[in-house]
C-alpha positions as CSV (number, residue, x, y, z in Angstrom):
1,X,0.0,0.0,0.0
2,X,1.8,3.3,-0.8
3,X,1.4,6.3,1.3
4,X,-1.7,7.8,-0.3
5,X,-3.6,4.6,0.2
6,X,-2.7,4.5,3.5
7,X,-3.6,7.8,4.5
8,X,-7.0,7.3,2.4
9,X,-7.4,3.8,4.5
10,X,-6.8,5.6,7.8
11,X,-9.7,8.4,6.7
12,X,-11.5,5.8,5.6
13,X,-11.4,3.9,9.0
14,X,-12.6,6.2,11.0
15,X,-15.8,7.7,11.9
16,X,-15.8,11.2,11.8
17,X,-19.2,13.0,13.5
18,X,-18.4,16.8,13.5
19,X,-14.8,16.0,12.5
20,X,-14.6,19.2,11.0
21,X,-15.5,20.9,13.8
22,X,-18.7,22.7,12.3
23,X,-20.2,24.5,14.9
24,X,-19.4,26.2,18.3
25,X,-19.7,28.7,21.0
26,X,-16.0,29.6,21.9
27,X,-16.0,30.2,25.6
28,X,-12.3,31.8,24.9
29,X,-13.5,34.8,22.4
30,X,-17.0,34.9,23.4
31,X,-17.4,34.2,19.4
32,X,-20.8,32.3,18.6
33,X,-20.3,30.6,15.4
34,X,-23.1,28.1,13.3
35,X,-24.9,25.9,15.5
36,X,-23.9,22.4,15.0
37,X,-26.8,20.5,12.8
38,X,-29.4,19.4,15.2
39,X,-29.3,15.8,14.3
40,X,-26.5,14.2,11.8
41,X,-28.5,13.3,9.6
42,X,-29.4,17.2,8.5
43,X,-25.4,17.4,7.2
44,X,-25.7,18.4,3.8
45,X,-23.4,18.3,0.9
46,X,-22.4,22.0,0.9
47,X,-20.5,24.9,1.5
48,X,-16.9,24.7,2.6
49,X,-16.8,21.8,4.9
50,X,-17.9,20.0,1.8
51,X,-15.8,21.4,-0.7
52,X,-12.8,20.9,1.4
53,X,-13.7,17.5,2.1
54,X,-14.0,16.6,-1.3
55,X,-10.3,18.2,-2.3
56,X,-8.5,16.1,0.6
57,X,-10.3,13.0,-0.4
58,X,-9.4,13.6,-3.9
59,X,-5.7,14.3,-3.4
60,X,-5.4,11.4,-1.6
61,X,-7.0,8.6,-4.1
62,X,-5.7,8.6,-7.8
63,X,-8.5,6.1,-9.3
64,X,-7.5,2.8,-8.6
65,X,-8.5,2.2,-5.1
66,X,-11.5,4.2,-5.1
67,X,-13.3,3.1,-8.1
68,X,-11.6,-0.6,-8.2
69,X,-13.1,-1.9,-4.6
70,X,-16.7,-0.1,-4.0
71,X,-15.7,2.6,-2.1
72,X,-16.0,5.7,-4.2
73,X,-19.3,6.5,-2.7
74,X,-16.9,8.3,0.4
75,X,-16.2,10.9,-2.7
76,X,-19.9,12.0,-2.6
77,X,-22.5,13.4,-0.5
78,X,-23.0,9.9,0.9
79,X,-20.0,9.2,2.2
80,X,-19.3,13.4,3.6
81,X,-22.8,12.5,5.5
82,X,-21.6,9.6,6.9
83,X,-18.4,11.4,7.8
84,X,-20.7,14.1,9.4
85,X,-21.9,11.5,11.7
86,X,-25.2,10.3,9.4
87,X,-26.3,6.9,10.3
88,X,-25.7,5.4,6.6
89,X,-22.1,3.9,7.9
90,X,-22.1,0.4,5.7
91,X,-22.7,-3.0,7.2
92,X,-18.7,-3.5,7.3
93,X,-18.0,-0.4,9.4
94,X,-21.3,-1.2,11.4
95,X,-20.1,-4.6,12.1
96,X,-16.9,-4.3,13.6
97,X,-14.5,-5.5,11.0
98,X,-12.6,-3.3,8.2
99,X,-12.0,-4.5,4.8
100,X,-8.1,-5.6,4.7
101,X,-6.9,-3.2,2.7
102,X,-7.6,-1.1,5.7
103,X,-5.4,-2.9,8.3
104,X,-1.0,-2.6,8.3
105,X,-1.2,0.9,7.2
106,X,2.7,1.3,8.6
107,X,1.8,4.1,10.3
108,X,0.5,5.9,13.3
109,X,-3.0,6.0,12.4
110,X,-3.1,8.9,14.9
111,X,-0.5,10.8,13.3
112,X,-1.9,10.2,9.9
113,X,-5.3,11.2,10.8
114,X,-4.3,14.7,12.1
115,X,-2.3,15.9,9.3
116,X,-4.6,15.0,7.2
117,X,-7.4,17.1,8.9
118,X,-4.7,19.7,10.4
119,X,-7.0,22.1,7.7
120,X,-10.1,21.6,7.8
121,X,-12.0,24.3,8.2
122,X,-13.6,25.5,11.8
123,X,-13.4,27.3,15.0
124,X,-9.8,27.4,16.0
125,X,-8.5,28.2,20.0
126,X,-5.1,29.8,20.9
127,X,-2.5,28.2,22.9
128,X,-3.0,30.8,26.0
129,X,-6.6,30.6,25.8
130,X,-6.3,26.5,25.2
131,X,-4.0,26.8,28.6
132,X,-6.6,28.9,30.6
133,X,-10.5,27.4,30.0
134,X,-8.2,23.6,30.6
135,X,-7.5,24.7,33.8
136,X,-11.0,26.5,34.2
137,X,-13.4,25.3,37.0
138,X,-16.9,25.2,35.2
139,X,-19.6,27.3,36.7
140,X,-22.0,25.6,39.0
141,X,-19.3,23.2,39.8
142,X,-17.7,21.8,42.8
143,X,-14.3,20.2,42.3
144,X,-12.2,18.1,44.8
145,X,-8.7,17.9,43.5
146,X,-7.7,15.3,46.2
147,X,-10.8,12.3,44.7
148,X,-10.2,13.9,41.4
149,X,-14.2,14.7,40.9
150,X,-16.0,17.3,39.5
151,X,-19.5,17.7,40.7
152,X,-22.3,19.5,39.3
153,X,-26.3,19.9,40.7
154,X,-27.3,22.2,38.1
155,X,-29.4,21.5,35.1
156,X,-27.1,22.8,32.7
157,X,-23.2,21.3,32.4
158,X,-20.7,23.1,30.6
159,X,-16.7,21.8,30.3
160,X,-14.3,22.6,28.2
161,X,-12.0,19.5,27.8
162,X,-7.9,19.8,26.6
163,X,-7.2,16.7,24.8
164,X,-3.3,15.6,25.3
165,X,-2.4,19.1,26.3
166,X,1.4,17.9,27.0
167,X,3.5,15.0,27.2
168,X,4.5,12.3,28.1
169,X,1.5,10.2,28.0
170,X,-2.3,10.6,25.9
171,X,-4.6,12.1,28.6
172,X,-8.0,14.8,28.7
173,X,-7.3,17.9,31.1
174,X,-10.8,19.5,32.3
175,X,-10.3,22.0,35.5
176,X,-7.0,21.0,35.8
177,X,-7.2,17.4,36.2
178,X,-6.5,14.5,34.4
179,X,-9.3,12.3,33.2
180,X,-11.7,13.6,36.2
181,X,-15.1,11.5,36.9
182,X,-17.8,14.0,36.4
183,X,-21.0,13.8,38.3
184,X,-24.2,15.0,37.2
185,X,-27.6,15.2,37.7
186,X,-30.1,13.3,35.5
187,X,-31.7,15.8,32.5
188,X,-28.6,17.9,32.9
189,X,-27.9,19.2,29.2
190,X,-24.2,19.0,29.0
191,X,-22.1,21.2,26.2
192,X,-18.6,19.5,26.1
193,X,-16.0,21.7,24.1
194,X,-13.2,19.5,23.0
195,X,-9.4,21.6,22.1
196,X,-6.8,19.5,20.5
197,X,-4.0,20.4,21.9
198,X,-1.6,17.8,21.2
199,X,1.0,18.9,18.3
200,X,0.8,15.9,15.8
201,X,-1.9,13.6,16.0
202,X,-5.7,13.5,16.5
203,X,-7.7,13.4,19.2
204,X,-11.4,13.1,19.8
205,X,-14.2,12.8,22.4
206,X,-17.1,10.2,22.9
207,X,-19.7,9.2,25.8
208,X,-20.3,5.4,25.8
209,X,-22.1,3.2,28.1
210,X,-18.7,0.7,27.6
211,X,-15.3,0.9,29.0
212,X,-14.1,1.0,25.2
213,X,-10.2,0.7,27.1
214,X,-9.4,-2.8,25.9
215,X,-10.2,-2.0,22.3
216,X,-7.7,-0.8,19.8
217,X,-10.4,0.7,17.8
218,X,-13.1,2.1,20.1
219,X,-14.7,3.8,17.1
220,X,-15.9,0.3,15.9
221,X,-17.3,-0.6,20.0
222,X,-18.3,2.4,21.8
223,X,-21.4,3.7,20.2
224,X,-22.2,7.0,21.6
225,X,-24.4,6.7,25.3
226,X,-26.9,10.0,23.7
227,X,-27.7,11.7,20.7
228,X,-24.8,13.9,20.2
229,X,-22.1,12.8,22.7
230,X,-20.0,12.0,20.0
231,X,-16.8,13.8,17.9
232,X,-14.8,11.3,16.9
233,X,-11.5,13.3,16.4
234,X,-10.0,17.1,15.4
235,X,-7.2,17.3,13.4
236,X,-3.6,18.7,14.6
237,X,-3.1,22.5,15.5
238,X,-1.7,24.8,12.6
239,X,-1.2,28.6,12.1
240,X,-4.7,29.4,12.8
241,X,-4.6,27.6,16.3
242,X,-5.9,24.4,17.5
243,X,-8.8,22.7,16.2
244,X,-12.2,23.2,18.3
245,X,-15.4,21.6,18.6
246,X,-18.6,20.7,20.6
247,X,-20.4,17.9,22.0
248,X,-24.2,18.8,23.1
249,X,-26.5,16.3,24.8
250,X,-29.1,15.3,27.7
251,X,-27.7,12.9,30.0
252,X,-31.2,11.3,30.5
253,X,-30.6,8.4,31.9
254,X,-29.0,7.7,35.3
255,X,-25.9,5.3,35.1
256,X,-21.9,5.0,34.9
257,X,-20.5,6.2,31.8
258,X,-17.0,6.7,30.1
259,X,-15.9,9.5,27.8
260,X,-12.8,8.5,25.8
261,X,-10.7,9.3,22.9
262,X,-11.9,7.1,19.9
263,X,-8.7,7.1,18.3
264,X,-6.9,4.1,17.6
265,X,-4.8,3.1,20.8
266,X,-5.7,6.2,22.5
267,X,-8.1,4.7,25.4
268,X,-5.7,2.1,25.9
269,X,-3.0,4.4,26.9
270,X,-5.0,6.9,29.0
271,X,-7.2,8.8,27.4
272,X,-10.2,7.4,29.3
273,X,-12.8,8.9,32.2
274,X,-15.9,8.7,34.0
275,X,-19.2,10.5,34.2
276,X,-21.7,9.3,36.5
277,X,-25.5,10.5,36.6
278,X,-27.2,10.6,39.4
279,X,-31.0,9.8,39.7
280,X,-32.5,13.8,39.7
281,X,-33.4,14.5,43.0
């Protein structure tokens, strides 16, 4: 596989909800940018997003793999809605198992992923500002540094979550911890802003009712706990600043939860956490 292919297979392997970033309230400027589609199924086939998409994809693939195993739906508006998030993902994706082709890439996956999304249009987040809201204690919360817990009674749940800010290691800063448990109260609607801030590979953030840490590939176990707690990754930082984006949902149901990084390999090394919601009352 030369080195197109395998940055097309590592694209390809991934599911990408919100990859982009489309969509965001920037607690660091104050900036309220275009909502986020209210379901993923209302991504459509236009604008810049789109037309990006469709120039990465392209110089990636020169016609042979593409058109010569079934794929070349991803070129279209089918396959940038199922990037978006849409629900069309085929049977092989949906059951757990990627073509081979898709597997020995000879690569970091990780690595590959971000450059090739370092671009892609959306909200971008300085380094200072990046440094500040990860260190930020949310608003209506109550954190104990000692247990490593951030607590909230409110209704409405607000973090902003710093994914690998330094190294060694893959980890999420949110307050100033690493990979808190966050408490909640059932019917809390929760906005989650994920910053990559790692240098040179992807990162992204997903709610699951699994503990995805003893899979390689999470994105082919975890399926998102709600409607919307899932981005499955941002590409790396460039000029403009680090790649931002947002998770919105309703933790309706009470229960023990994980948010992780979807990435391959990612959740085994770290990049795991809890959320717990409590019966309301």
């Amino acid at each position: 596989m030369n080195r197109k292919h395998a940055g097309l297979a590592a694209a390809a392997a991934v599911l990408i909800a919100g990859g982009t970033g489309t969509g965001l309230a920037l607690a660091a400027s104050g900036t309220s940018l275009p909502a986020t589609p209210a379901s993923p199924a209302a991504a459509t086939a236009t604008g810049p997003g789109y037309a990006w998409y469709r120039s990465m994809m392209g110089s990636l693939d020169n016609g042979s793999m593409m058109g010569g195993t079934g794929y070349g739906w991803m070129m279209g508006g089918t396959g940038y809605r199922w990037m978006m998030g849409g629900a069309s993902a085929p049977g092989w994706m949906r059951g757990g198992t990627l073509p081979g082709f898709m597997m020995g890439t000879g690569g970091d996956m990780s690595k590959i992923m971000g450059r090739l999304w370092a671009n892609a249009p959306g909200p971008r987040v300085g380094p200072a500002s990046a440094a500040r809201l990860g260190s930020q204690v949310p608003a209506g919360a109550e954190v104990n540094r000692a247990a490593r817990t951030i607590t909230f009674t409110t209704p409405t749940v607000h973090l902003v979550v710093l994914a690998s800010p330094a190294m060694p290691g893959e980890f999420f800063r949110i307050a100033g911890l690493t990979s808190p448990t966050v408490i909640m109260p059932a019917g809390a609607h929760v906005s989650a802003e994920l910053i990559n801030a790692d240098n040179d590979m992807a990162h992204g953030l997903v709610v699951t009712t699994g503990n995805a840490r003893s899979s390689w590939m999470p994105m082919m176990t975890a399926s998102p706990a709600f409607p919307g707690s899932a981005l499955w990754f941002l590409g790396n930082p460039a000029a403009a600043g680090m790649h931002a984006g947002t998770l919105r949902f309703t933790a309706s149901i009470p229960g023990t939860y994980h948010y992780l990084c979807p990435v391959p390999g990612h959740a085994q090394e770290g990049m795991i956490g809890t959320i717990i919601v409590r019966p309301a009352g």
